[in-house]
C-alpha positions as CSV (number, residue, x, y, z in Angstrom):
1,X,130.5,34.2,65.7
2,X,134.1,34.0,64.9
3,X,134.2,38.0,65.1
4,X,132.6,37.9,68.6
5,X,135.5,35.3,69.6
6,X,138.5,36.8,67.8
7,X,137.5,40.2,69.6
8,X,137.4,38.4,72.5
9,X,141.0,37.2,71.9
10,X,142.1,40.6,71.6
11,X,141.2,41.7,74.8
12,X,143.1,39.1,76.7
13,X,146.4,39.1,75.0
14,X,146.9,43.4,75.5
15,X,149.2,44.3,77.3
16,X,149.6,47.9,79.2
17,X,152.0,50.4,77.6
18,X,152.8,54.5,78.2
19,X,150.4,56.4,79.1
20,X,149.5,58.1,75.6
21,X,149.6,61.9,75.2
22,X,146.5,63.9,75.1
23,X,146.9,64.7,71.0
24,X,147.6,61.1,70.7
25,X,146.1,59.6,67.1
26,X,145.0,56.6,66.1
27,X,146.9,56.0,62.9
28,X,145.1,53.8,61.4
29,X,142.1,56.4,61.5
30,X,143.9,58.5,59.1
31,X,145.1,60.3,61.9
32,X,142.0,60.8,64.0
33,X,141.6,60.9,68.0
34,X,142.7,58.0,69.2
35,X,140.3,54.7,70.4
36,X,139.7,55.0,74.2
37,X,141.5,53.3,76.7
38,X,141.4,51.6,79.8
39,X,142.7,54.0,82.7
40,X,143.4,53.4,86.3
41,X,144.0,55.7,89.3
42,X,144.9,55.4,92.5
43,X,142.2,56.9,95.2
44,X,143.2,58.3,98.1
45,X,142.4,55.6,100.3
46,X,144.9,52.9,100.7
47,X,144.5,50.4,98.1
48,X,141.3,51.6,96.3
49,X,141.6,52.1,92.7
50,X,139.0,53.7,90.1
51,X,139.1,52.2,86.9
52,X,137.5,54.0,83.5
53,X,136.4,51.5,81.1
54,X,137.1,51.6,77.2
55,X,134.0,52.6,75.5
56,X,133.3,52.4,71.4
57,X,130.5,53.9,70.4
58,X,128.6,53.6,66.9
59,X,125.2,54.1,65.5
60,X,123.9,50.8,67.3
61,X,124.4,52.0,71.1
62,X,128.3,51.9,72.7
63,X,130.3,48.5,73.8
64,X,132.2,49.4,77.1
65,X,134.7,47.2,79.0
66,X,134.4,47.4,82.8
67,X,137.2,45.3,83.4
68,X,140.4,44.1,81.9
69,X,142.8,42.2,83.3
70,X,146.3,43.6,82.5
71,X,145.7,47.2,83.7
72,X,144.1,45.6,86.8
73,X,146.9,43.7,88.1
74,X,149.6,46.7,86.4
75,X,147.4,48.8,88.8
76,X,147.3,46.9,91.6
77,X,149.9,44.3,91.6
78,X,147.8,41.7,91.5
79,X,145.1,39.9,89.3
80,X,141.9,40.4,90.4
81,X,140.8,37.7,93.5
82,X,138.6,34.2,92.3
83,X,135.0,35.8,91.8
84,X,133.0,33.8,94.4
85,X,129.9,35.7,93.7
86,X,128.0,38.2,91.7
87,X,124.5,40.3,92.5
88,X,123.2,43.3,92.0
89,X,121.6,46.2,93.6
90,X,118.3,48.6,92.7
91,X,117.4,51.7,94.0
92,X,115.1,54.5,93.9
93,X,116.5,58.2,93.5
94,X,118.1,59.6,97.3
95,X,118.5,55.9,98.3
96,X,121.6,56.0,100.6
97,X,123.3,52.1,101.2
98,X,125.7,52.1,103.7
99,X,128.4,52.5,105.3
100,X,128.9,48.8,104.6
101,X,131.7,46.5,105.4
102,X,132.2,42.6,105.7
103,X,133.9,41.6,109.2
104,X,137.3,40.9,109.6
105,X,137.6,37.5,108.7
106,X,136.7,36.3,106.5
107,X,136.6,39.9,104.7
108,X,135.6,40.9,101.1
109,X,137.3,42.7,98.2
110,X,135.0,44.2,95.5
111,X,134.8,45.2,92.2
112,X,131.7,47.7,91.2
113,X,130.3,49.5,88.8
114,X,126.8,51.1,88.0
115,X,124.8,48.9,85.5
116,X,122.0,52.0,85.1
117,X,121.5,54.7,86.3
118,X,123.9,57.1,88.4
119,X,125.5,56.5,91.6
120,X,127.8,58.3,93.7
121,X,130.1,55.9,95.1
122,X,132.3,56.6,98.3
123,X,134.7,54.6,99.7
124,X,135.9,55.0,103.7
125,X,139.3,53.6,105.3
126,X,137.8,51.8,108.5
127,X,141.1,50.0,109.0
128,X,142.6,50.5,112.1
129,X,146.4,50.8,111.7
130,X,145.6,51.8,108.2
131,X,148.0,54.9,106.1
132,X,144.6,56.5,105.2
133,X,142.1,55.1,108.3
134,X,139.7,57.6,108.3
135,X,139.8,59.2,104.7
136,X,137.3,58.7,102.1
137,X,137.0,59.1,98.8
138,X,134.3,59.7,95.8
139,X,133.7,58.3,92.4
140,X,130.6,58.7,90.2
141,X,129.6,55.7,88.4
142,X,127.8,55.8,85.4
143,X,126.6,55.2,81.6
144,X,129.1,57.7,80.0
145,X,132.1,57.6,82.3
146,X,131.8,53.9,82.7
147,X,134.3,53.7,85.9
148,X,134.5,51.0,88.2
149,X,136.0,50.8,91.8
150,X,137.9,48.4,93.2
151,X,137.3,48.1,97.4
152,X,140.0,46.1,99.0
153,X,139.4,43.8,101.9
154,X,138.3,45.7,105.1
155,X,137.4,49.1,103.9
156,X,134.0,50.7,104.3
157,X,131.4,51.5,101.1
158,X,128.7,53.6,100.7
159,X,126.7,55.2,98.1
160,X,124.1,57.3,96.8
161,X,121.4,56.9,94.2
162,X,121.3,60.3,92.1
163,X,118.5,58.4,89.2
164,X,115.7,56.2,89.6
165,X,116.4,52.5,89.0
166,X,119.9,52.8,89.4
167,X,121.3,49.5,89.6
168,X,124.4,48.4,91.1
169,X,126.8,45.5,90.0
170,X,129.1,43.8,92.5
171,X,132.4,41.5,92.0
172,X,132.5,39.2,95.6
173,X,135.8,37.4,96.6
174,X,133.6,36.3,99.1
175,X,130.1,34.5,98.8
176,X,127.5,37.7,101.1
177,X,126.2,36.4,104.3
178,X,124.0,39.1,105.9
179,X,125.2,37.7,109.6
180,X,129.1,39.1,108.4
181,X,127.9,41.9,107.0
182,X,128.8,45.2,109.3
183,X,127.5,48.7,109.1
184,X,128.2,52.6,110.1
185,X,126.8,55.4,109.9
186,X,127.1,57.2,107.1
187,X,125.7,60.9,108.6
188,X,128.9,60.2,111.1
189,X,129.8,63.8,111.2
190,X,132.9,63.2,112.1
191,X,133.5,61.9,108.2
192,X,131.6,64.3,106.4
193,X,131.1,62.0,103.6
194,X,130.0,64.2,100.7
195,X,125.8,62.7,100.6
196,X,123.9,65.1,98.6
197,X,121.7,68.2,100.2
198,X,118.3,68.7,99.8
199,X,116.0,65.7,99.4
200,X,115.9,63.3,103.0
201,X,118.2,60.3,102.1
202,X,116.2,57.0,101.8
203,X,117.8,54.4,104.3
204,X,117.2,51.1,105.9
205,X,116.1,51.3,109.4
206,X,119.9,49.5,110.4
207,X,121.8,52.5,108.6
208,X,120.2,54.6,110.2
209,X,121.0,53.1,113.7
210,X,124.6,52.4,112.4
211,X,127.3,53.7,115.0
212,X,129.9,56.1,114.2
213,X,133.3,55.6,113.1
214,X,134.5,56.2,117.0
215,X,131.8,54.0,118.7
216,X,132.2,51.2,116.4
217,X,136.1,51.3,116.8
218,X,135.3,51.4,120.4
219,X,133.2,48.5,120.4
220,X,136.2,46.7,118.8
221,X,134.5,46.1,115.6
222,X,136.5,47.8,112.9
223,X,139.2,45.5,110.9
224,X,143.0,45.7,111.3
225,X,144.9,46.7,108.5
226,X,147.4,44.2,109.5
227,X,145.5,41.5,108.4
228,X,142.9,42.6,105.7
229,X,146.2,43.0,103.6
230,X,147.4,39.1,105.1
231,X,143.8,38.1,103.9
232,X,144.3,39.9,100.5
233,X,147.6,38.5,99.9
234,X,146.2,35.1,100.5
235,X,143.4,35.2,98.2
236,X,145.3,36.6,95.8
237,X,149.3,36.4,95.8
238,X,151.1,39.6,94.5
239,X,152.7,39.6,91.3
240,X,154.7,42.5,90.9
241,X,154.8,46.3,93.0
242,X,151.4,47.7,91.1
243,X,151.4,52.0,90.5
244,X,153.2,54.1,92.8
245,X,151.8,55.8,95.7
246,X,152.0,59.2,93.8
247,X,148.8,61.3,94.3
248,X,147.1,60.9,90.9
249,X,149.0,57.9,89.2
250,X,147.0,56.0,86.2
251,X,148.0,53.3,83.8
252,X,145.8,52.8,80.4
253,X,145.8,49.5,78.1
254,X,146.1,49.1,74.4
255,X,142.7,49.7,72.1
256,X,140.9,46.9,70.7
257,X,137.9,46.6,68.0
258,X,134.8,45.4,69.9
259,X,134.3,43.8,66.6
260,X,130.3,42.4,66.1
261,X,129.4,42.0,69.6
């Protein structure tokens, strides 16, 4: 027990460093490759970060870390917002969810990863007024990349099931109420969101009668950039200027011994 709680320990009180160089060793491993560690980058839309968990593997299984706090707020400027809520999603293989957004207010931020299986996760700038409105980005989420996204108020998300069972996890700033919850199309062909060829996607009968990016912003129900980032900064208040805006950009944390857990 007092392994499990000293390991704990550990992980809280790192703090981020350099990024480490690619022959980097561990020298306490008598000069072997170094422990993994946490890494963030910045996707291409506006305020969406990928995160890529430390992961120690032994003969038992693996121990990975889908989130730590210190490269989360040196990422993003911010710690991550009050968790108001957690679920989880399962789906067969060629199940397509989305595009899914909550409306503008009250708004959600998210924090996501794939508990099993394999997903393809893509997030979509819906925000009108937005840097990036209209761009999208893709991450897979799996067991041996371990990544997690973070989806910042107002921004669309959508993904694909490429295993059977693949179950989704979900951070909530804000508790889900299916009357806020807000949807697009996601065969928009305007987008062209990269949704796997071949097998018919499995959808829910409101995807599939989801509007486009154009009707919906002509319907006036699309979010203002303006104010998802006043709603962010009220949930959570920033603490210092997070990565730059360079294409690329990625932070990692110190290792730490997973100890007995």
């Amino acid at each position: 027990m007092s392994g499990q709680y000293s390991a704990h320990c550990r992980l809280r009180s790192l703090r981020c460093e350099r990024t480490p160089d690619a022959n980097d060793t561990d020298p306490a491993a008598g000069g072997q490759e170094a422990i993994p560690r946490m890494q963030a980058r910045r996707l291409a839309v506006d305020g969406a970060f990928e995160f890529t968990a430390m992961v120690f593997p032994d003969d038992r299984g693996a121990v990975a870390s889908h989130f730590h706090e210190d490269p989360f707020t040196n990422a993003t400027g911010r710690p991550l917002f009050p968790v108001a809520q957690t679920l989880h999603s399962r789906s067969r293989k060629d199940v397509v969810r989305g595009i899914h957004y909550t409306a503008v207010p009250p708004g959600a931020a998210k924090y996501v990863y794939s508990s099993r299986g394999r997903s393809l996760d893509i997030v979509v700038d819906i925000r009108i007024g937005s840097p990036t409105y209209g761009r999208w980005d893709s991450v897979v989420l799996d067991q041996e990349s371990f990544r997690a996204l973070y989806l910042p108020f107002g921004v669309g998300h959508v993904f694909v099931s490429l295993e059977e069972d693949t179950v989704m996890t979900y951070l909530l700033s804000t508790v889900y109420l299916a009357e806020q919850e807000m949807a697009l199309s996601p065969l928009d062909p305007a987008l062209d969101l990269p949704l796997p060829r071949g097998a018919a996607p499995i959808m829910s009968k409101r995807d599939l009668e989801a509007p486009t990016l154009a009707e919906a912003r002509g319907r006036g129900a699309l979010p203002l950039y303006s104010e998802c980032l006043g709603l962010e900064g009220a949930a959570v208040p920033s603490t210092r200027s997070g990565l730059s805006r360079q294409e690329g950009a990625h932070l990692q944390s110190p290792p730490f011994s997973p100890g007995t857990e």
